[in-house]
Kinemage of the C-alpha trace (Angstrom):
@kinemage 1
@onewidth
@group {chain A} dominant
@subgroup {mainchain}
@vectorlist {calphas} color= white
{ca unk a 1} P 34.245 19.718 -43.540
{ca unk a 2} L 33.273 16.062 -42.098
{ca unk a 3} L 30.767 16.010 -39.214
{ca unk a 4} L 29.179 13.136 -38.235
{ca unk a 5} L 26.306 12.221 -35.704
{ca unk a 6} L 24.624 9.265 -34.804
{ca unk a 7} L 21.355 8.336 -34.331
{ca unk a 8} L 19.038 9.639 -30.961
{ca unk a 9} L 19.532 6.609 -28.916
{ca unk a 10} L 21.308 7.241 -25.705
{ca unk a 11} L 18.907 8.249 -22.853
{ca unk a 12} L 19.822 10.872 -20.453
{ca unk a 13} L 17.506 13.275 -18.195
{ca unk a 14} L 14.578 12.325 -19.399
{ca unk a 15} L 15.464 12.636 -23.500
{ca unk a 16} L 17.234 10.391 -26.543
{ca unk a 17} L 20.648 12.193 -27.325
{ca unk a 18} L 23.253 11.915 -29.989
{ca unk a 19} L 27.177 12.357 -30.203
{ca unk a 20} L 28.736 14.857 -32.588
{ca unk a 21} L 31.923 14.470 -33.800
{ca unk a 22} L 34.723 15.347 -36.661
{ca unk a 23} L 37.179 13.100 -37.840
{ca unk a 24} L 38.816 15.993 -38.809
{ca unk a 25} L 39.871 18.216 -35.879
{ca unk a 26} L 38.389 19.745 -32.738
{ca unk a 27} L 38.528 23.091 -34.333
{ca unk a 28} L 36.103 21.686 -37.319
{ca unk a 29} L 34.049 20.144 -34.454
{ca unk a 30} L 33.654 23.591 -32.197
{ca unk a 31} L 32.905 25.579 -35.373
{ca unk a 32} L 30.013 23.518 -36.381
{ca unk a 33} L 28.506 22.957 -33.477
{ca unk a 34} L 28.881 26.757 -32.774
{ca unk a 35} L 27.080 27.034 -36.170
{ca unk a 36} L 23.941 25.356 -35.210
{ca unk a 37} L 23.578 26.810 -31.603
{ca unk a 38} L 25.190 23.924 -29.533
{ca unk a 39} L 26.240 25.821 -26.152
{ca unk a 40} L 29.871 24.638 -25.237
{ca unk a 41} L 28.718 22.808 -22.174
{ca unk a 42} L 27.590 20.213 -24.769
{ca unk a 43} L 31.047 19.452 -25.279
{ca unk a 44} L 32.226 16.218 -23.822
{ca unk a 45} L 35.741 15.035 -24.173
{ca unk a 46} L 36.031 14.479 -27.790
{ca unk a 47} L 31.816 14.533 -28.696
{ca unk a 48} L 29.145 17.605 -28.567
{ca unk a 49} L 25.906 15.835 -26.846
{ca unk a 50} L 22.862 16.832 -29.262
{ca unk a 51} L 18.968 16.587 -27.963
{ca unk a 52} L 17.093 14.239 -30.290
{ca unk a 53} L 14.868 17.596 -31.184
{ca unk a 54} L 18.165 19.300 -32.450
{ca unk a 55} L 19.078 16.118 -34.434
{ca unk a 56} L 17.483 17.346 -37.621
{ca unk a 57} L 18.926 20.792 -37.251
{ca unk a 58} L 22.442 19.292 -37.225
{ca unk a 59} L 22.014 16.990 -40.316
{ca unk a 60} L 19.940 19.868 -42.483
{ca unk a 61} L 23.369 21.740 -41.356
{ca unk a 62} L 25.779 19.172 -42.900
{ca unk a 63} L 26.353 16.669 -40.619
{ca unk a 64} L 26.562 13.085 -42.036
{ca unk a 65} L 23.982 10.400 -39.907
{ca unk a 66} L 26.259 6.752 -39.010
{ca unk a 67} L 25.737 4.351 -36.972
{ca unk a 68} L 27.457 4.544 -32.992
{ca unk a 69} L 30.245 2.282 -33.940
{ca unk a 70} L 31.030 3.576 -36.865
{ca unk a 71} L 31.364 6.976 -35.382
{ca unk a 72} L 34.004 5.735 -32.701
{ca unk a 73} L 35.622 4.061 -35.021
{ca unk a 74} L 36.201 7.114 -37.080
{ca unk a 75} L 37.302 9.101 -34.548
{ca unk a 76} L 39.747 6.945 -33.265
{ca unk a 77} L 41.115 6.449 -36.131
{ca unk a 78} L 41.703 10.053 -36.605
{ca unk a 79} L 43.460 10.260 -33.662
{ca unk a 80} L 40.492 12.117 -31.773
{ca unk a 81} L 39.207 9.817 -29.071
{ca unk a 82} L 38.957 10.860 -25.415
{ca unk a 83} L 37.748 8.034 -23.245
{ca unk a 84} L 36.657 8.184 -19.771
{ca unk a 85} L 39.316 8.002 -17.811
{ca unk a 86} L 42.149 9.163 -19.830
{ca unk a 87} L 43.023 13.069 -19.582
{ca unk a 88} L 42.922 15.244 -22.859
{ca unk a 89} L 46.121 15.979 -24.631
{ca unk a 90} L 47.721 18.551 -23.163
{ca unk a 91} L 47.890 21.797 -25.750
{ca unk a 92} L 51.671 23.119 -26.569
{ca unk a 93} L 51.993 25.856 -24.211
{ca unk a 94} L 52.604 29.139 -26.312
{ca unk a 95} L 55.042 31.809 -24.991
{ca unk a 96} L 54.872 35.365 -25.005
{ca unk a 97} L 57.948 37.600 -25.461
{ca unk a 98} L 60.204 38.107 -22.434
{ca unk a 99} L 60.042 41.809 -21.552
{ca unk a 100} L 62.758 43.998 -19.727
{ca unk a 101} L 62.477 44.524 -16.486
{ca unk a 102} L 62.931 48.302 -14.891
{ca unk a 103} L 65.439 46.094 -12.507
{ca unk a 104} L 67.998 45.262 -14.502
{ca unk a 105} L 68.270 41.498 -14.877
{ca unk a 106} L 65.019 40.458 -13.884
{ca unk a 107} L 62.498 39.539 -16.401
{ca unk a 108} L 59.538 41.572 -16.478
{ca unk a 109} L 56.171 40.022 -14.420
{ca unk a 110} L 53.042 40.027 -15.686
């Protein structure tokens, strides 16, 4: 497991934050985060936002301290980057089983 966080530098409502990420996958990211009590609203695009008093928790926890560009970097190169403006990836849309219908014919709603 690779997760990665930079340094407490970006101000927002009234606090330093930093952006969690895994160059890994977004599964890796979610169960990490999940680990160290990060709520899911946290999660932004491809990044969990972490409060500069949570910081500590997250690198006692495993995650790796790098510098902001480094971080982007990383994840882009992993394929994992979600900028503003561009819409996630869409996930494969799994399908159920088709069920009989009592009218024959007709697939089964619901």
């Amino acid at each position: 497991m690779t997760v990665y966080i930079d340094p407490p530098e970006w101000p927002g409502h009234g606090r330093l934050w930093s952006h969690l990420v895994s160059d890994v996958s977004f599964e890796e990211l979610h169960a990490f985060a999940a680990s160290i009590g990060c709520p899911p609203r946290a999660f932004e695009r491809d990044h969990y936002d972490v409060p500069e008093t949570r910081y500590e928790d997250a690198v006692r926890a495993g995650a790796r301290e790098i510098g902001s560009k480094e971080l982007v970097r990383r994840i882009t190169q992993a394929g994992l980057r979600r900028p503003k403006g561009r819409p996630a990836p869409r996930l494969p849309v799994q399908e159920g089983p088709v069920r009989e219908s009592p009218v024959q014919g007709r697939p089964a709603q619901g």
